[in-house]
C-alpha positions as CSV (number, residue, x, y, z in Angstrom):
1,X,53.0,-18.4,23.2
2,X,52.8,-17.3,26.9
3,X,53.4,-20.6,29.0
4,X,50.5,-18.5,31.9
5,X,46.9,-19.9,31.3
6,X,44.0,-17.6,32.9
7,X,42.1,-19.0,35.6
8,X,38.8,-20.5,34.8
9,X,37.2,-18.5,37.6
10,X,38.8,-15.0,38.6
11,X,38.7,-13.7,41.8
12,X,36.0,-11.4,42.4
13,X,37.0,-7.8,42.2
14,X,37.3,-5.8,45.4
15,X,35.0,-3.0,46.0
16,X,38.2,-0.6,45.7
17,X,39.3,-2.0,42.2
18,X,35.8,-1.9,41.1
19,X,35.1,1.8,41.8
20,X,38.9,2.4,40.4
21,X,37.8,0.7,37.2
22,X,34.7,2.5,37.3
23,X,36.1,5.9,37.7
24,X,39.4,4.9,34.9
25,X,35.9,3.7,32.5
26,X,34.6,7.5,33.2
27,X,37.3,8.9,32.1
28,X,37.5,7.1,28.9
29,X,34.2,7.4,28.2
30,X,34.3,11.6,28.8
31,X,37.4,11.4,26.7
32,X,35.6,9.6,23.8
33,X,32.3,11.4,23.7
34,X,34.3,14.7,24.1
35,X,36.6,14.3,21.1
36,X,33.7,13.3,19.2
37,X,31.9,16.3,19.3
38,X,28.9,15.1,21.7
39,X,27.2,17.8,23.9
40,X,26.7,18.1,27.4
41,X,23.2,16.0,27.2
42,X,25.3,13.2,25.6
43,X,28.4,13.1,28.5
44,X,25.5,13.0,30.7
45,X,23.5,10.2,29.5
46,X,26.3,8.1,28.8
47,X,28.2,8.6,32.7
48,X,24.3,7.8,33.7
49,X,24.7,5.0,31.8
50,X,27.5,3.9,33.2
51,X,26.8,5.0,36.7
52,X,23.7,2.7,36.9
53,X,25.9,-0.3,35.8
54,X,28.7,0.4,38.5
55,X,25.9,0.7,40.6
56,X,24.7,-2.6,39.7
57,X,28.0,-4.5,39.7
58,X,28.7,-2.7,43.0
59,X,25.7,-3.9,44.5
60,X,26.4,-7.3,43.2
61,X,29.8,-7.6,44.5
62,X,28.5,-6.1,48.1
63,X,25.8,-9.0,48.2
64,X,28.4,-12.0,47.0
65,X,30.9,-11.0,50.0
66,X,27.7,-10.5,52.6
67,X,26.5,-13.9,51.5
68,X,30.2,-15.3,51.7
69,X,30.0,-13.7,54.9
70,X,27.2,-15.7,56.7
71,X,28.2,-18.3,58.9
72,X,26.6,-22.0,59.0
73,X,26.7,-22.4,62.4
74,X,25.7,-19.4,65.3
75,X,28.6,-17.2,67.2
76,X,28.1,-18.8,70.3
77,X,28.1,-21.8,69.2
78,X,31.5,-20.9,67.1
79,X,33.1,-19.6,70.2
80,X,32.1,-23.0,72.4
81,X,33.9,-25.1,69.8
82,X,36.7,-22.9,69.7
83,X,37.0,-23.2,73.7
84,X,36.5,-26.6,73.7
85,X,39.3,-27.4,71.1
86,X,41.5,-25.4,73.4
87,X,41.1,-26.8,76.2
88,X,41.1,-30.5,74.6
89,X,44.5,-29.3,73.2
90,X,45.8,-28.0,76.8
91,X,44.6,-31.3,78.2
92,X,46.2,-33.6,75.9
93,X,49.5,-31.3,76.4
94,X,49.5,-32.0,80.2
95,X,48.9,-35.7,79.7
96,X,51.8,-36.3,77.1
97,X,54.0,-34.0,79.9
98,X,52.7,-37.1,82.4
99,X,53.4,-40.2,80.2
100,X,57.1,-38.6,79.6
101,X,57.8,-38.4,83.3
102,X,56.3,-41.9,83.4
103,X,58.5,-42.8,80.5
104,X,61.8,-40.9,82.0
105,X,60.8,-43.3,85.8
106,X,60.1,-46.5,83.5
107,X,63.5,-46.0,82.0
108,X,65.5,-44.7,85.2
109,X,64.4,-48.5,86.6
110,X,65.4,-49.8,84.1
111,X,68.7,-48.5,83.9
112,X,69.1,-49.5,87.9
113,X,68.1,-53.2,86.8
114,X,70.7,-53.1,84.2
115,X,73.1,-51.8,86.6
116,X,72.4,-54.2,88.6
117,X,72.8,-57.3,87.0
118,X,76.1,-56.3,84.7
119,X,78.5,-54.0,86.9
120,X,81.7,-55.8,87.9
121,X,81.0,-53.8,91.4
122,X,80.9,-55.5,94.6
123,X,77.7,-55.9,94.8
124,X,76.7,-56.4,91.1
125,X,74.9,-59.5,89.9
126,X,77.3,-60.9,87.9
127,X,80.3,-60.8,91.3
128,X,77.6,-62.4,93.1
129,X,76.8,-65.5,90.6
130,X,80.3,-66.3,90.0
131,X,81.1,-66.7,93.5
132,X,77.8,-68.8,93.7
133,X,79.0,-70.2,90.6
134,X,82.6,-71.0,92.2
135,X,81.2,-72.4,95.5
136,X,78.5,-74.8,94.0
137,X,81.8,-75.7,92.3
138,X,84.0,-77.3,94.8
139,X,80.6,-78.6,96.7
140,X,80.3,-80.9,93.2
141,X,84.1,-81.8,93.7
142,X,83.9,-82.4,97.5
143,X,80.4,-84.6,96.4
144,X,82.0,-86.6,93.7
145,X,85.4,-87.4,95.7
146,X,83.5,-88.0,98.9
147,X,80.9,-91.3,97.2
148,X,81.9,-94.3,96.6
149,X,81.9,-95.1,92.9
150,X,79.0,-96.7,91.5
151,X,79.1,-100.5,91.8
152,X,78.0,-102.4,88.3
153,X,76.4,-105.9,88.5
């Protein structure tokens, strides 16, 4: 059993594959009425026959793809919306190109800042508190040997 399941609804046929199956049918047909012995009058009533139905299904098929063809909304009004989604798509391009350079400033201070407060350099934050650090320091040491000690009653 073949595992392929048919679709439920095939694709139309093509205008090209419908006149290939129409002239392939032709030639069946011919073959058939020929070997049967039919006359002239026969071939022709029967490739009238089927020319009509071609015809038919042609016509048919030509009218499904015009119809599939129609648009809901006009040209123009196509065209507009296609512009606008452009330019909406350029513009919010641009504006993600600004809030990255904002971004890449943001994080350039911040990197400074950091800097900043933890280099061991001369002039880092961190030099700079411990020799606040070390001069508040002996100021409590000079305080506390310099008063008298607290007298309790």
């Amino acid at each position: 059993m073949s595992s392929k399941v048919p679709p439920d609804y095939p694709e139309p046929a093509s205008t090209e594959q419908l006149a290939e199956s129409t002239q392939t049918l032709g030639e069946i047909i011919g073959a058939i009425v020929a070997t049967a012995g039919g006359t002239a009058k026969r071939k022709t009533a029967v490739e009238r026959a089927i020319d009509a139905q071609v015809r038919a299904a042609v016509a048919q098929l030509y009218e499904k793809e015009r119809a599939s063809k129609k648009r809901f909304f006009p040209e123009w009004l196509v065209t507009t919306l296609q512009g606008i989604t452009l330019a909406t798509i350029v513009g919010c391009a641009f504006w993600l190109g600004s809030l990255s350079s904002t971004v890449s400033r943001s994080a350039e201070k911040l990197d400074k800042l950091s800097d900043a407060v933890m280099n061991p350099s001369r002039d880092g934050m961190a030099n700079r508190l411990s020799v606040i650090e070390t001069k508040l320091d002996t100021i409590n040491e000079k305080l506390e040997n310099a008063a008298p000690a607290p007298k309790n009653p």
